[in-house]
Each structure stands twice: as structure tokens, then as C-alpha cells.
MARBA-850313 format. One record per residue (C-alpha): x negated, y negated, z. Coordinates in steps of 0.1 Angstrom, whole numbers, plus 5000, padded with zeros to 4 digits. Last residue first. Example, Ala and Ser with C-alpha at 12.3 -4.5 7.8 and 13.67 -1.06 7.14 Angstrom:
<sites>
486350115071 487750455078 
</sites>
This chain:
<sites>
512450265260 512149965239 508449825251 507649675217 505349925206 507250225213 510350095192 507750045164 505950355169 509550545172 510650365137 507450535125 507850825133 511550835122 510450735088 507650965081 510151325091 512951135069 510851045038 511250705029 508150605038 507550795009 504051075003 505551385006 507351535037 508251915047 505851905076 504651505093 501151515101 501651275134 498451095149 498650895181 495750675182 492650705207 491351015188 490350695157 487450855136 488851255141 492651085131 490750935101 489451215090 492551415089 494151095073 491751215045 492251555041 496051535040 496451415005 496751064995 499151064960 500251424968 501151415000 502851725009 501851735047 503151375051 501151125073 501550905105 498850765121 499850515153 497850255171 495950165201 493249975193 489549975211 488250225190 488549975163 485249905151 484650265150 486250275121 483750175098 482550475082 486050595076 486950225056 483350225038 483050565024 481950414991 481550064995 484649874991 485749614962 489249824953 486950064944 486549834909 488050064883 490750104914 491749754919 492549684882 494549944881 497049894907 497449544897 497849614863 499849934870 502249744894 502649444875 503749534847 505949784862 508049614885 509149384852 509349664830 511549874858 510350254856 509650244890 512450144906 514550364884 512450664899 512550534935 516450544931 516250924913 514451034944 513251404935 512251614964 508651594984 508451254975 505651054955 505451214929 507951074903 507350664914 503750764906 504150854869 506750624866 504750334873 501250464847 503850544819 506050184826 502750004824 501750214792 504650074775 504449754785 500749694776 501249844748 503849654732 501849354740 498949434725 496449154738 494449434763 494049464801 496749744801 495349924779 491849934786 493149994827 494750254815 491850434794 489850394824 492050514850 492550794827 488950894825 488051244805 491351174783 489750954763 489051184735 492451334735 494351034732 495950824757 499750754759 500851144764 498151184797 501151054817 503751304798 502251594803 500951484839 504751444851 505651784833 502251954849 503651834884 500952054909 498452094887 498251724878 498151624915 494651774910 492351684883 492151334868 494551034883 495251184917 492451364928 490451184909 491050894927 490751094962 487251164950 486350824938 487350694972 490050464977 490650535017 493850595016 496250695043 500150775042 501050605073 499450365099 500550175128 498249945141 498249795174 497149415189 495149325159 493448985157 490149105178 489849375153 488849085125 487349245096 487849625106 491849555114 491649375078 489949685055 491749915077 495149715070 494749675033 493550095030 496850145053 498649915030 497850114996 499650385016 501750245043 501249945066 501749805097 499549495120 500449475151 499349105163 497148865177 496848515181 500148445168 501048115154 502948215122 500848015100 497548145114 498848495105 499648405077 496148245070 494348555083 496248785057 495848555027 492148655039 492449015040 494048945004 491348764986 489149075004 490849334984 490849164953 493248914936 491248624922 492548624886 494648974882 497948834877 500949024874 503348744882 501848404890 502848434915 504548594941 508248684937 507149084940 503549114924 500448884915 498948844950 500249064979 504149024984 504448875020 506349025052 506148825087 507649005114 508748825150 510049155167 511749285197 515649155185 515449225152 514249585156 511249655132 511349955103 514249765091 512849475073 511049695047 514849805031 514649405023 511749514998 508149424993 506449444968 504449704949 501449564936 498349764950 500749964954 501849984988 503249685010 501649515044 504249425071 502749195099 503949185137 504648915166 506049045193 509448785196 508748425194 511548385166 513448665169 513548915139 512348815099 509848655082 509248555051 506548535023 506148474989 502048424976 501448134954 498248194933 495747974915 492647944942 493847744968 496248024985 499447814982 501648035007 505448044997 507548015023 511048225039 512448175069 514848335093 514848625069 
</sites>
């Protein structure tokens, strides 16, 4: 980073941020998975230096933001609008605006808020945050495909309030038992951190099982999805049209198991002006070679590198 801040949001938190590249460059923003994942110095890389002015921030309560795993005035629209005051800070009028997973539901919900602020999106494993793809992934379906990961995530919780994990998560890791808490934070991470490639990542699976990453991961996580992450149902595909005037970039794995294909499927019939990419033999990563070189090419592509 050429400089790195932290952004005094008013209302109790102090988000990190930095940015990186050539000072006056194309001016881009990097939104990070999760809700509460962080970002990374590996996230730097998906921009060349020398085309690109990037800022990259860890959403409230996670990475070196603070305070750490809070859940006080962090919601979806709290962070569209930490959004608009980076993006004030850094002086750009407009600007591409990337993001991946739990960042492609951030950067919908901001491109649809303020379209005339986005110059390009580039988009990869999308989620909408409906109750079905919830499901999907914390009730009934990614659990037939890893029974050994779901064996062990439905473990914590017993029997009776099995018929809602998100629920009995959230309970837990909401309550005053400390020992709890941590424990089912590191059950709800690793859970995740295990599916999400097509091939087991031992380096995503230490991540994940961090305490520290952990806690605030699953709270944050959590605590967005009990409350829809604060859309209406339907809300980011029903709104799309608002950016038919963007160009941009949809890039998704064929074996996502988190967001499955379905839904960037949508997406791609919402948005036909964007280049859309179902990526075979990937999962759910960025990491994933097939998701990465697509999107490296979208970045190249977007700043005029031939």
C-alpha cells in the first residue's frame, strides 16, 4: 500500500483501509467475502500496479477494523455507505467496483444504489442471499454433497434444533458463554473454509479454523443472514435493470457449492450486456485457477492493457 487509513464511520466503528497501484491510475474498489472475511495482501494482485489506483477496506467488525467482531451498526446498507465515503476520500467520481461472493451481493446492493458511481463491475461467485440459496447451503443441499463436513457442522447443535442451523448459530454465537461462542465460531469457519474449492486447500482450511478469523467471521456472517442481510426477498435480481448501462464481468465456478450456478445464471439473463464466464472444473475460490485467470483478464481488459 501507498497508504493506508482508518475511516471513523461516526457511529462506533473504525474501518482499515489502503490502497495500492499508481496514484491517479483507474481508480477501482476491492469488496471481500464473508460477510467478515478480510482482506488479504494476495487481494492486491488481481489489479496491475501500474493501471490501477485500488482502494481495499475490511467491512465493519472484521480484518484490522474495529472494534473486532462487532455487530452494532454493521448491516448491508452501513457498508454501501462506508463504500460512498471511500470512494469520496479517494477522489474518484466513478469507479470499477470488484467483488466476489459475499462481495458480489455488496457490490449489487451498491452498483443498484448509486449506478452513476460505477464505471464496470466485475463479478464472481454470485449471491443474492435468498432464503432458498440459505438453505441450500446451511440446511439441505451442500450437505449431501460433503456428509463428513455436515457431520461434523450439525455436531455442536442438538437434535431438536437441527431444523434451523443458521438459527441455532446465530443463538450461540450471540450468547455470554464464552467457550461456546469460540467453539461454534471455529465449527461454522471451518465448515465453509472446507467447501469452498473444488479440491482440498489445506492453506484456506488453516485460515479458517483461526479463533481470531473465526469469531468474527461466523458472527458477522450470521448475523447478516437471520436478517437477509437487510434486502427484500428477490431484491438484488429484481433490481438489475438499474445497471444495464454498465459494462462488467460475471465470473462463476460450475461446482459452486456455497452459491450454486442457478443464481449467477439469473443474473447473466438480468445483465446480457456483461461478459459472463461459468468457469468448469472450479468451486467456489477466487483462488481457483479457471476464476482467477478470468478475472485477472477483466482487470487487464478494463484498464486498456492489450
Amino acid at each position: 500500500p501507498y497508504a493506508t487509513g482508518m475511516l471513523d464511520t461516526g457511529d462506533g466503528h473504525q474501518v482499515y483501509y489502503e490502497r495500492v497501484g499508481t496514484p491517479g491510475a483507474k481508480p477501482a474498489v476491492f469488496l471481500h467475502g464473508g460477510p467478515g472475511g478480510g482482506c488479504s495482501p494476495e487481494h492486491r494482485r488481481l489489479f496491475d500496479p501500474a493501471l490501477y489506483d485500488v482502494v481495499l477496506f475490511d467491512q465493519r467488525g472484521c480484518g484490522r477494523s474495529l472494534p473486532h467482531a462487532s455487530l452494532e451498526a454493521n448491516t448491508t446498507w452501513h457498508l454501501v455507505a462506508d463504500i460512498e465515503r471511500l470512494r469520496e476520500l479517494a477522489g474518484a467520481s466513478q469507479w470499477l467496483v470488484f467483488g466476489g461472493s459475499w462481495g458480489s451481493t455488496l457490490a449489487l446492493a451498491y452498483a443498484e444504489t448509486h449506478p452513476e458511481r460505477v464505471s464496470e463491475l466485475v463479478l464472481r461467485g454470485i449471491y443474492t442471499c435468498t432464503k432458498p440459496e440459505l438453505d441450500w447451503f446451511y440446511q439441505f443441499g451442500v450437505s449431501q454433497m460433503f456428509p463428513d463436513k455436515w457431520e461434523r457442522f450439525v455436531a455442536l447443535i442438538p437434535e431438536d434444533e437441527r431444523g434451523d442451523m443458521l438459527a441455532a448459530y446465530h443463538r450461540r454465537l450471540t450468547g455470554d458463554d464464552p467457550e461456546l461462542l469460540v467453539a461454534a465460531a471455529r465449527a461454522w469457519s471451518l465448515y465453509e473454509g472446507e467447501v469452498i474449492t473444488l479440491l482440498p486447500e489445506p492453506r484456506l482450511t488453516e485460515q479458517h479454523d483461526d479463533g481470531h478469523f473465526a469469531l468474527a467471521f461466523a458472527r458477522i456472517e450470521t448475523h447478516y443472514f437471520v436478517h437477509g442481510c437487510w434486502l427484500e426477498p428477490g431484491q438484488l435480481l429484481r433490481d438489475a435493470p438499474r445497471l444495464a448501462d454498465i459494462p462488467g464481468t460475471i465470473v462463476h465456478g460450475r461446482y459452486d457449492m456455497p452459491c450454486p450456478a442457478h443464481y449467477a445464471w439469473g443474473l447473466h439473463k438480468a445483465l446480457p450486456q456483461m461478459d459472463f464466464h461459468l468457469v468448469e472444473g472450479a468451486g467456489h475460490a477466487y483462488s481457483e485457477p479457471g476464476i482467477l485467470s478470468r478475472w485477472i483478464e477483466a482487470t487487464d481488459r478494463y484498464a486498456g492493457k492489450a
